[in-house]
N, C-alpha and C positions, 0 to 999 in steps of 0.2 A: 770354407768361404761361400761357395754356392747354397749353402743351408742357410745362412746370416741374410743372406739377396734373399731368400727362397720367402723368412720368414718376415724380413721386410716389404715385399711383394703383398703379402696374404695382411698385413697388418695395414696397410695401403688401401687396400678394397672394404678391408672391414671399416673401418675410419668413413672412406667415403659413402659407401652406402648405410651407413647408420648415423653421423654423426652432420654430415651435409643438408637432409631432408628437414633434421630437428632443427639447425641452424637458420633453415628457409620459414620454418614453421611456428620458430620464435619472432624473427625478423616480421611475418604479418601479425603476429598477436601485441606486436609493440603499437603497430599499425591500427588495432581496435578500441580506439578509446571510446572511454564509456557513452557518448553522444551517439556514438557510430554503432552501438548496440542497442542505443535507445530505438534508432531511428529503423534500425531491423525488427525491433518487436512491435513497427507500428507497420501500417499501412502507407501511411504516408512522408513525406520528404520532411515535412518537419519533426523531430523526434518527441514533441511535446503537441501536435497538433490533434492526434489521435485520441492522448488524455481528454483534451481540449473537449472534442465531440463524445468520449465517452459520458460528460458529464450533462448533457443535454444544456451547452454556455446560452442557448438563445433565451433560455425561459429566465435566465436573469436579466432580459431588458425587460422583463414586465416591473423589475422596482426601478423606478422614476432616479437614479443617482447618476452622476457622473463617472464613479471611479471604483465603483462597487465590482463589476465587472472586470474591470480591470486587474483588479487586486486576486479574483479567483483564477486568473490567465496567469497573471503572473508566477504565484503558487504552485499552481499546476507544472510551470514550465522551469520554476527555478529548486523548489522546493527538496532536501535532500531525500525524502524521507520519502515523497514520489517517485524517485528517481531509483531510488532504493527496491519499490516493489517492482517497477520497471525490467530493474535489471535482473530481480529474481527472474520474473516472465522469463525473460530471454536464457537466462539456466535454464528453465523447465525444458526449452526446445533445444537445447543443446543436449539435454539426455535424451532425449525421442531420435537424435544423428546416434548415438551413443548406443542405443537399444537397437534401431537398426540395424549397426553396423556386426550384432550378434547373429544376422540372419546372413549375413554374405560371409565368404570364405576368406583366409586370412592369407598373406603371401608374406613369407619371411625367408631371406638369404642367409648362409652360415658359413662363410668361407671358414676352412679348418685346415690346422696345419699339428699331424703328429708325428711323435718320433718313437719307433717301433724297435726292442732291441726284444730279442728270443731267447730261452736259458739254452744250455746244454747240455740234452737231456738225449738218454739211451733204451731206448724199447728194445729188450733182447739182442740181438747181434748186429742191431741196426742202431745207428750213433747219429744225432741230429748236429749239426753245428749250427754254433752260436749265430745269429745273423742281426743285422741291426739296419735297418733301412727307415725311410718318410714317407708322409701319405700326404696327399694333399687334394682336399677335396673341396669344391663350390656348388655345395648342394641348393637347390630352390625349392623350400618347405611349403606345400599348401595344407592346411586344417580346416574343415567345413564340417558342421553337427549338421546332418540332415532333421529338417523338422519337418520330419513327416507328420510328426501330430501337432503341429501349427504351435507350440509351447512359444516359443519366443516371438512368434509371431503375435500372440497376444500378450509378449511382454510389450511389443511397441506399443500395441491398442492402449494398455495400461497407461504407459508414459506420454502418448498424446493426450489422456487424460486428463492425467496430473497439470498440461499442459493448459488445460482447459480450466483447472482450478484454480489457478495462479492468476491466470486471468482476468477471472471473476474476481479472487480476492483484488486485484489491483484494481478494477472498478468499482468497487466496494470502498476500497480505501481512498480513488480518489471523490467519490462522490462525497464521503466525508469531510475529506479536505476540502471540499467547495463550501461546503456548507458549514462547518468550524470558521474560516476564513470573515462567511458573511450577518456570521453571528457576531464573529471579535468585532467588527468593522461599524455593525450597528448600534452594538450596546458602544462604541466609540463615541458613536456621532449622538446618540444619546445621552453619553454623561456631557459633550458637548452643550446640550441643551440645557441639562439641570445646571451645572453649574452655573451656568450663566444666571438660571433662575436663581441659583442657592447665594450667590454672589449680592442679589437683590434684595433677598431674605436676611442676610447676613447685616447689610445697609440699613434695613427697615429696623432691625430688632435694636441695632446699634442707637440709632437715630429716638426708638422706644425708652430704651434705657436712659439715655440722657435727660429725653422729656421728662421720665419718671425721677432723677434726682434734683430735676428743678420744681419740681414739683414737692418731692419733700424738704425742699429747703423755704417752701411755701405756706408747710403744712396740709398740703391734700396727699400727700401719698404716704404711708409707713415705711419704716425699714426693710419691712420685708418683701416690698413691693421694689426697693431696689434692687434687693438682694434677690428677687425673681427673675428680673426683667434682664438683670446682669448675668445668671446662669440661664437663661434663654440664648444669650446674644454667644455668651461663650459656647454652649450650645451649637450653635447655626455654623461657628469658626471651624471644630473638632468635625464636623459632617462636611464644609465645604473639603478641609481637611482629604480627609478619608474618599472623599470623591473625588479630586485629583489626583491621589496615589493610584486609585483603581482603573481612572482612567489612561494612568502612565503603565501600571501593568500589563494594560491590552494592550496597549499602543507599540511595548517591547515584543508582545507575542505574535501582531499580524508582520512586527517588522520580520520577527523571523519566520512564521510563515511562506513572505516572499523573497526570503533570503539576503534580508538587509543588516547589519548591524543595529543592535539595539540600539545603542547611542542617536541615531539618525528618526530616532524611531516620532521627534516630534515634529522632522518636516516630511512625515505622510501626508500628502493632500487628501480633506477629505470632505463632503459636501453637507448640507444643511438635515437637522432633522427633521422640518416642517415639510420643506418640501420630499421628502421619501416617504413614497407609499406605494403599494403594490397595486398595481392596473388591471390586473388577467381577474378573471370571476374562477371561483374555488367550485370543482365540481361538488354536486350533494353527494354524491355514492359515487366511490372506486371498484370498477367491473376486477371480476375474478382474474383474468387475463394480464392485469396489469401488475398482481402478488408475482403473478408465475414467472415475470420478468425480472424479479429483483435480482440481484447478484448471489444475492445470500444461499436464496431458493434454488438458484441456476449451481448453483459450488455445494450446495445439499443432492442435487439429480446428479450432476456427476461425480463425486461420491460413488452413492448407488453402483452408479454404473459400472465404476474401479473394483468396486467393492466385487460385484460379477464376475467380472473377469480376474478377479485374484481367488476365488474358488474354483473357477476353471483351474486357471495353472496352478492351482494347488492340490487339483484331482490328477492332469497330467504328469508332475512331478512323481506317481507311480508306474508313469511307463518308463519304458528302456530308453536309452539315451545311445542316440546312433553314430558317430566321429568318423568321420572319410576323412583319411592321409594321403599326400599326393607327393613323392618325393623324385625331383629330376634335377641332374645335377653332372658336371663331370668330376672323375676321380683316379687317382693315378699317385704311384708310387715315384716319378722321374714328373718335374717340374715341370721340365721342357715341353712331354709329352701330356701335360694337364689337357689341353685344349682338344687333342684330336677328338674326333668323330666315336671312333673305336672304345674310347674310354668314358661315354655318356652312360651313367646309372640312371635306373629308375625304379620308383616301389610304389602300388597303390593297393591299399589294404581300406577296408571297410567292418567295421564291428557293432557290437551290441551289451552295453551293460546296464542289467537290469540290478537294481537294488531289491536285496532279500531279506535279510534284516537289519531296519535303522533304529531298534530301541522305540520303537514308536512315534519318532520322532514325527515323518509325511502325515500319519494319521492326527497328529495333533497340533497341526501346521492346518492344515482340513479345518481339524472343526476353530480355531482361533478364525480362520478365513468369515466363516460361515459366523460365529460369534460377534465380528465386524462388524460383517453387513450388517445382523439385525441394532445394534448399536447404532451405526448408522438411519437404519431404515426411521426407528425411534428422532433422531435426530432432526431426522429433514420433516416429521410429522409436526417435531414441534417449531420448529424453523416456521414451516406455513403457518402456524398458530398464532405465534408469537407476529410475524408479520400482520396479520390480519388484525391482531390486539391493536400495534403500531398505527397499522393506517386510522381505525376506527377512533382510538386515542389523539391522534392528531386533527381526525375529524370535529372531535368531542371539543377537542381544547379551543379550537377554531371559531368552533359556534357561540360558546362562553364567554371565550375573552374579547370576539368582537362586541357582546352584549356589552359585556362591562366595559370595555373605552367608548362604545358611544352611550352609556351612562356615566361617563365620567368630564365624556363632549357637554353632555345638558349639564352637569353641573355645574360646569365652567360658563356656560352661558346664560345658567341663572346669577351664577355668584357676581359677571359682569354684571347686570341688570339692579344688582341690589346696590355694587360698587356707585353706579351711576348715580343710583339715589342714593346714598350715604355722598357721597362727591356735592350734589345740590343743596342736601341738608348742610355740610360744612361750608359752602359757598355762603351760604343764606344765614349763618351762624347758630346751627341748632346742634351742630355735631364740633365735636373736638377735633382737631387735628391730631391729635393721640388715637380716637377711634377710626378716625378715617385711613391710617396707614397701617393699623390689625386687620383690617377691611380687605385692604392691597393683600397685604403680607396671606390672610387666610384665601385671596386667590393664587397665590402665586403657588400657595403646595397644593392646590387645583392642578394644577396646570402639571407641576412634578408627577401627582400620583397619575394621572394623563399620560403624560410623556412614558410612565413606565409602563401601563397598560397596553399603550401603542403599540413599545418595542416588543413588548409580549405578541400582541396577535401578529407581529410579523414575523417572529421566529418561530412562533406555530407555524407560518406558510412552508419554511423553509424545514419545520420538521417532517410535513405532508409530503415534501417532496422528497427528503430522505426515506422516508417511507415506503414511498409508490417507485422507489429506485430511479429516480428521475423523471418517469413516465408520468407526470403531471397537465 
């Protein structure tokens, strides 16, 4: 009966010291929702506000819109797919607790409950009897590896690291999402525009075509002048067509962007394409300083970095590996008497095992280390290459495309100019009403291939700035 108590007792203490702490340590991790980790992997109280500033938000009030802005906040703050490298970030620094906690010594309790029975066994004319007794003992285990040679101490370095990389990639990624965002957003308000034109064109060619079958029912026009004018107009329909599908395709992809249901996606407010233009002056030359800032560059040097310090601990991994045991505990055959004073054990042993032969294994864990790096080192060389390509590419396209939409400005304000005289001349009866609205209609895809040049140099601005990592 008192062994039944005895073992119920011991099963008592194990339960609560091992099963009560998990219990406590579940109940806060119910407690961490994803917001509440967002909000630790930032700086500041709002868990989205950090994203916000890593995307440098101010330099988009230089384009003149309403809701432009808005829409990259939005993104930022709702979007899953942000949210998602976020919460990587915050892994990363949960293994840096994780790597640390290899450097401090571990403390584990083992309450133990055994039953001892002895054979019956005879050494010469001496007779042992049988015996069968309990042991019961509540040992407090400590295990500490002394890092004398800082091994795990540069596993943490490592893992803040890594820590650092995640980072960058999440700046990286969301500076993309700012600028995907205000690409969708423009060619939006763009096809906004042309259709409206295309809409006009469609009118005009309609309006063509009619004239030209009263016309052959006149005798000034042929057949096939109907048959032109009529695949023109059906023409203008198939392209109005095709530009509101494309325009509904964006329209589904900023909605999820800012985490809205596609369906909703046609009451996005959104503002004029006349009046959006970019205000800030384009620097001529990007100083070298500004490469060095990118994300890309910055998750290439640390890298590096990691890279180092994994052929350290890959040359350490040939030292001895040192284990300090620390064992205090009481222990006692009679239950009652577990507790006294008299029956505290204790053991503290210290050791040294050096690996002698691993098949070559360390040594070729070494040179993969050192293999790495150079991989690496290659990597971040062309990293900065490829940046500097980028900037100067966005430079290039900048300079080009603003040439060509303001030659596309003068052509539209000559072709007005001519409209005007063609308008006088049809006033005055020397021109047809048939030429005078080919006249309109040849300004009006003025104005389209305009419109689409526009939206070009300002997604060039917005590629300068994915470029220069913000620092624009």
């Amino acid at each position: 009966m008192l062994e039944k108590v005895s073992i119920k007792i011991l099963l008592a203490i194990f339960i609560i010291s091992k099963f009560f702490p998990q219990a406590a340590y579940c109940s806060n991790l119910r407690e961490l929702t994803t917001e509440s980790l967002q909000q630790k992997s930032g700086k500041f109280e709002c868990g989205c506000e950090y994203r916000i500033n890593t995307v440098n938000i101010k330099w988009w009030d230089n384009f003149s819109d309403p809701y432009l802005k808005n829409y990259i906040i939005l993104a930022l703050s709702k979007n899953h797919d942000v949210k998602k490298n976020a919460l990587k970030t915050e892994e990363y620094r949960q293994k840096i607790k994780t790597s640390f906690s290899k450097e401090l010594p571990s403390l584990n309790i083992s309450p133990t409950f055994a039953r001892i029975k002895t054979a019956n066994n005879q050494i010469g004319d001496i007779q042992f009897a049988q015996t069968r007794t309990n042991m019961y003992a509540i040992p407090l285990v400590a295990q500490y590896e002394l890092d004398l040679f800082l091994k795990n101490h540069d596993k943490t370095k490592a893992a803040k690291i890594e820590k650092d990389i995640s980072e960058y990639e999440e700046k990286a990624a969301n500076i993309v999402m700012a600028s995907d965002v205000a690409e969708v957003y423009i060619n939006i308000i763009k096809l906004d525009k042309i259709i409206q034109t295309k809409t006009k064109i469609e009118k005009i060619r309609k309006t063509i075509y009619e004239l030209t079958k009263e016309r052959n029912k006149s005798g000034l026009a042929s057949v096939y002048d109907v048959t032109y004018t009529d695949r023109l107009h059906t023409q203008a329909q198939i392209e109005l067509n095709d530009l509101m599908k494309q325009r509904k395709l964006y329209l589904h992809q900023l909605a999820v962007f800012i985490d809205e249901p596609p369906m909703n996606a046609c009451n996005l407010k959104r503002g004029n394409f006349d009046d959006l233009e970019y205000t800030n002056k384009i620097p001529e030359y990007i100083s070298s300083e500004t490469v060095e800032m990118r994300p890309d560059i910055m998750k290439a040097e640390a890298q590096l970095k990691k890279a180092k310090i994994d052929i350290r601990i890959a040359k350490k991994e040939f030292l001895p590996t040192i284990p300090v045991i620390g064992i205090a505990g009481y222990n006692s055959l009679l239950i009652e008497r577990l507790f006294n004073w008299n029956n505290i054990m204790g053991l503290v042993g210290v050791a040294a095992f050096e690996k002698i032969y691993t098949g070559g294994r360390l040594m070729a864990n070494l040179r993969t280390k050192k293999i790495q790096f150079e991989q690496l080192l290659e990597n971040y060389k062309q990293s900065d290459l490829n940046a500097l390509q980028e900037i100067n590419d966005s430079l290039c396209m900048i300079k080009f495309d603003t040439q060509k939409d303001q030659a596309n400005l003068k052509k539209i304000n000559l072709e007005k100019s001519n409209l005007k005289l063609i308008e006088e001349r049809f006033k005055a009866g020397i021109t047809s009403y048939l030429d005078y609205i080919q006249y309109q209609e040849t300004l009006l895809s003025l104005e389209i291939e305009q419109d689409n040049s526009k939206a070009q140099r300002l997604v060039d601005y917005i590629s300068l700035y994915k470029a220069t990592g913000t620092k624009l």
